[in-house]
Structure formats: structure tokens, C-alpha cells
C-alpha positions in Angstrom: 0.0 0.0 0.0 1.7 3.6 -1.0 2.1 5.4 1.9 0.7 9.1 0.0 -2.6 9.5 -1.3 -2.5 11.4 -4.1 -5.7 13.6 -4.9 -6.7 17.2 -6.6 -7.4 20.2 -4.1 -8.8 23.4 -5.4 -7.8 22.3 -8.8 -3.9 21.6 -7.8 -2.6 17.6 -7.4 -1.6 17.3 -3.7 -0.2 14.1 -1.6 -1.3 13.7 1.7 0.9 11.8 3.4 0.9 8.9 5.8 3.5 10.5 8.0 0.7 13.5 8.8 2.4 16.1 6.3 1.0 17.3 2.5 2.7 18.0 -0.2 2.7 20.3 -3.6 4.3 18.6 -6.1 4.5 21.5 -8.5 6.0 24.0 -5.8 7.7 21.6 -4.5 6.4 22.2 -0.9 5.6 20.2 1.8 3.1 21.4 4.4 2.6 20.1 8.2 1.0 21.5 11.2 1.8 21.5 15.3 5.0 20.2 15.0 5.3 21.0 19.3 8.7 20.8 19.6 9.7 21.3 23.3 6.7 19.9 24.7 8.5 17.1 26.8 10.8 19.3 28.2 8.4 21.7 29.0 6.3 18.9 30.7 9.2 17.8 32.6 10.2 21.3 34.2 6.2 21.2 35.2 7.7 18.3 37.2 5.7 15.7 35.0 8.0 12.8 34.7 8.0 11.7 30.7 10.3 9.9 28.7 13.0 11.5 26.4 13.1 11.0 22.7 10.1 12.8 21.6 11.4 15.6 19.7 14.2 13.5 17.9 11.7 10.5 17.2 9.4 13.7 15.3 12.4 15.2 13.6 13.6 11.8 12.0 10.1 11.6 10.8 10.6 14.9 8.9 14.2 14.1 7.9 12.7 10.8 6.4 10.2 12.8 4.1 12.6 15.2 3.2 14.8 12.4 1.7 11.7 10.9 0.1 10.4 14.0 -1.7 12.4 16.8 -3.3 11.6 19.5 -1.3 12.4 23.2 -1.9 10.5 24.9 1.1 9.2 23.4 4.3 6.0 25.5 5.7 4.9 24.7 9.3 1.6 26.0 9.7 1.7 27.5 13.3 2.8 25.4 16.9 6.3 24.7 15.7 6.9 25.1 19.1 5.2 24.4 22.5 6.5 26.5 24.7 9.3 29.5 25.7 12.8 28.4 24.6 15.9 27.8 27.2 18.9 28.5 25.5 20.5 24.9 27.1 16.8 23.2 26.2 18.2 19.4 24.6 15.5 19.7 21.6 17.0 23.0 20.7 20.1 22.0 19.8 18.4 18.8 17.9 16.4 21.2 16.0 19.9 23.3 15.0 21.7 20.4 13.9 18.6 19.3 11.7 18.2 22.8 10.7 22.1 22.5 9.0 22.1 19.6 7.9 18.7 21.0 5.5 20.1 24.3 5.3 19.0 24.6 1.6 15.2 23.5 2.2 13.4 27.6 3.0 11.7 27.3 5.8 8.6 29.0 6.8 6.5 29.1 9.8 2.8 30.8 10.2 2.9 32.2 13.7 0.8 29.7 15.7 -1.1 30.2 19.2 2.5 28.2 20.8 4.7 30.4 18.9 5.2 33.7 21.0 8.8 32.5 21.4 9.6 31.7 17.5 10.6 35.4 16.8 13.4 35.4 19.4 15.0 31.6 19.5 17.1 32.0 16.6 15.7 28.9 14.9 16.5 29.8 11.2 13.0 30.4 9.9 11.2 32.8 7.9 8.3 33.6 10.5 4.8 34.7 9.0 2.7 36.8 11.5 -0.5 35.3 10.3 -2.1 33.9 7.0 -0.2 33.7 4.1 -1.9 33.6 0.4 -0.2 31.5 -2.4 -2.8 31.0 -4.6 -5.0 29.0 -4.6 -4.3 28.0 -1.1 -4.1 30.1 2.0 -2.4 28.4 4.6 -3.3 29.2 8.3 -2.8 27.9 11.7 -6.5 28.1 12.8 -9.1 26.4 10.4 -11.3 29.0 9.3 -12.7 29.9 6.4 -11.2 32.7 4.2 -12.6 34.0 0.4 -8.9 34.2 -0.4 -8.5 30.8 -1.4 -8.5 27.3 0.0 -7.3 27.4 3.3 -4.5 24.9 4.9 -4.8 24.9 8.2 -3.9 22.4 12.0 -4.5 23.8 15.1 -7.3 21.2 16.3 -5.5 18.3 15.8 -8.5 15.9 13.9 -7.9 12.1 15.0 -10.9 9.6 14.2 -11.5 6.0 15.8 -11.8 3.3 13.0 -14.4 0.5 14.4 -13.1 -2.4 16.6 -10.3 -0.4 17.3 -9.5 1.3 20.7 -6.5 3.2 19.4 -7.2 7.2 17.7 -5.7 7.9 14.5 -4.4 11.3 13.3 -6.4 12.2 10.4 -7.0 14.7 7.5 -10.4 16.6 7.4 -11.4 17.7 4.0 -14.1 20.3 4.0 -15.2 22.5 1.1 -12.8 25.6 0.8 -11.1 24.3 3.7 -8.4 21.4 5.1 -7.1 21.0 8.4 -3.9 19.1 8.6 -3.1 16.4 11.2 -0.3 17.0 14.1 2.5 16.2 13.2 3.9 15.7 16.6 3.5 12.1 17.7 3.1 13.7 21.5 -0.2 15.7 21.0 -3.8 14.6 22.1 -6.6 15.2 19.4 -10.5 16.6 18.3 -12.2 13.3 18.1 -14.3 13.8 14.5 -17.5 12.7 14.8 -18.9 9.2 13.6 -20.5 11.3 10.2 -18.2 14.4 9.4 -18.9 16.2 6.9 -16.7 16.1 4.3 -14.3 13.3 3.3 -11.5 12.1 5.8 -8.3 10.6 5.1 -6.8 8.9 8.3 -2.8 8.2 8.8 -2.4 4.6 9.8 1.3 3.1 10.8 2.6 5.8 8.0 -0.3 5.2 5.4 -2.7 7.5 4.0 -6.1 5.9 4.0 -9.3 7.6 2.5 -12.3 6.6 4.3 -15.6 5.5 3.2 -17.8 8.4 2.1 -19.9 9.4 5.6 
């Protein structure tokens, strides 16, 4: 089973991949959303005791589609990160090293509701305040309709429960004018889409991208 679904998006041929990212083959841009880096650490100063890894096990995920796809420009569309930044912070330095070792991949992040410290960390990014239009597609961090274009968007996180199964699955929702992007981050909890969503939904199993059933 290919592990991208290919299909056409306000008239443009996407993939929306199994590993919870989407990308534009004719720009040559991959798209993800609430990437959350940080957010063990941050848990851990909280004094919530969480195993290490996180970060790293997300940013081999990304390294893996970046060797996979030709990529010119990597847009994170808001909650690259989770929390304030310490300068000695152990997911900061893996994020630097990742950062060099793609230094020719643009990056570009839409400021999120997570990302009050992006403008200060000195992460290597071209930081959007909000919305950005590129035709046909407006790509957001909160899913809301805009008569721009086609919005992109994360923020909520969809997951949906397939039957006989306990487990949640991260999931694309696919709406008229609008799409809201999985988490990326393998640490995040989820909105739980309900049994008859509208629109069609494409759910990310062990790395695959698998359209449901119409309703």
C-alpha cells in the first residue's frame, strides 16, 4: 500500500501523506501543522516525569520525508513550538543540527497560538505573522474559512477511531474551501471527529494515508 494518497485540491494535485504532512508537487512544498517541539521538556520542568526521545523520534520523521520528496520549502503551519525556549533546552540543539544539515530547504512558519517565542529563538525560519496567500491556497494555523482561497490549516489536531479499534488515528479533514492538517507531533492529544463528518477524511495509519468511506 503507497504510503501518499494522491488527490486534486482546489484544482492543484496534492499528496497527503501517511506520515501526517501534505505535499505540492509542482511548488515543490511540503506542508505540516503543530510540530510541538519542546513539549516534553516543557512537561518535565512542570515536574511531569515523561520519557525522552520525543522531539528526535518527530524530527527523523521529517528528515525521512525530506529524503523521500524533493523539497524546496518546508511550511509549518503555526505550533512549531510548545512552549518558551531555554537556551541549554536538549530539543534545541536537535532542531539546530537538523536545521544544517537542510540548510538549503526555506523554511517558513505561520505564527501559531504556541509560537510567541519563534521570533526570538534563533531557529532559522522565515516567520509569517498570520495567513499567508499563495494562490489557490491560503495556509493558516486556525481552520477558518477565508474568500482568499482554499485554506490549509492544524491547530485542532483531527484524530478519528476506525471500528473495533481502541487506538485514535491522526487524520486529515477535508471540507469545502477548507483542510485541516493532522499533528504532526507524535506527542499531541486530538479533536475526536464525529462518527458522520462532513466532508471526506483521510486517516494516517502506521505511515499510510487511507481515505475513508464516504460518511
Amino acid at each position: 500500500m503507497a504510503a501518499d494518497l494522491p488527490l486534486r485540491l482546489a484544482g492543484e494535485e496534492v499528496l497527503l501523506c501517511g506520515e501526517r504532512a501534505l505535499y505540492w508537487p509542482r511548488r515543490r512544498w511540503l506542508l505540516l501543522a503543530d510540530l510541538h517541539l519542546g513539549k516534553g521538556d516543557a512537561f518535565r520542568r512542570a515536574g511531569i516525569a515523561l520519557p525522552r526521545g520525543g522531539t528526535g523520534h518527530d524530527l527523523a520523521r521529517l528528515e525521512a520525508l525530506l529524503r523521500r520528496l524533493p523539497v524546496a520549502q518546508l511550511w509549518i503551519l503555526g505550533d512549531m513550538l510548545h512552549a518558551g525556549v531555554a537556551a541549554d533546552a536538549a530539543w534545541l540543539a536537535q532542531w539546530r543540527r537538523f536545521r544544517q544539515a537542510h540548510a538549503d530547504v526555506a523554511l517558513h512558519l505561520v505564527r501559531g497560538n504556541h509560537d510567541r517565542a519563534a521570533g526570538t529563538a534563533a531557529l532559522d525560519i522565515d516567520l509569517h505573522p498570520g495567513a499567508v496567500v499563495q494562490p489557490p491556497f491560503v495556509f493558516a494555523h486556525e481552520p477558518r474559512p477565508d474568500p482568499r482561497g482554499h485554506v490549509i490549516a492544524g491547530h485542532v489536531h483531527p484524530v478519528v477511531r476506525l471500528p473495533g479499534m481502541r487506538r485514535r488515528w491522526p487524520a486529515f479533514h477535508l471540507r469545502q474551501a477548507l483542510t485541516v492538517l493532522p499533528a504532526f507531533s507524535h506527542f499531541t492529544g486530538g479533536q475526536l471527529l464525529q462518527a458522520l463528518p462532513d466532508g471526506r477524511v483521510v486517516v494516517c495509519v502506521e505511515g499510510q494515508a487511507i481515505a475513508l468511506p464516504p460518511h
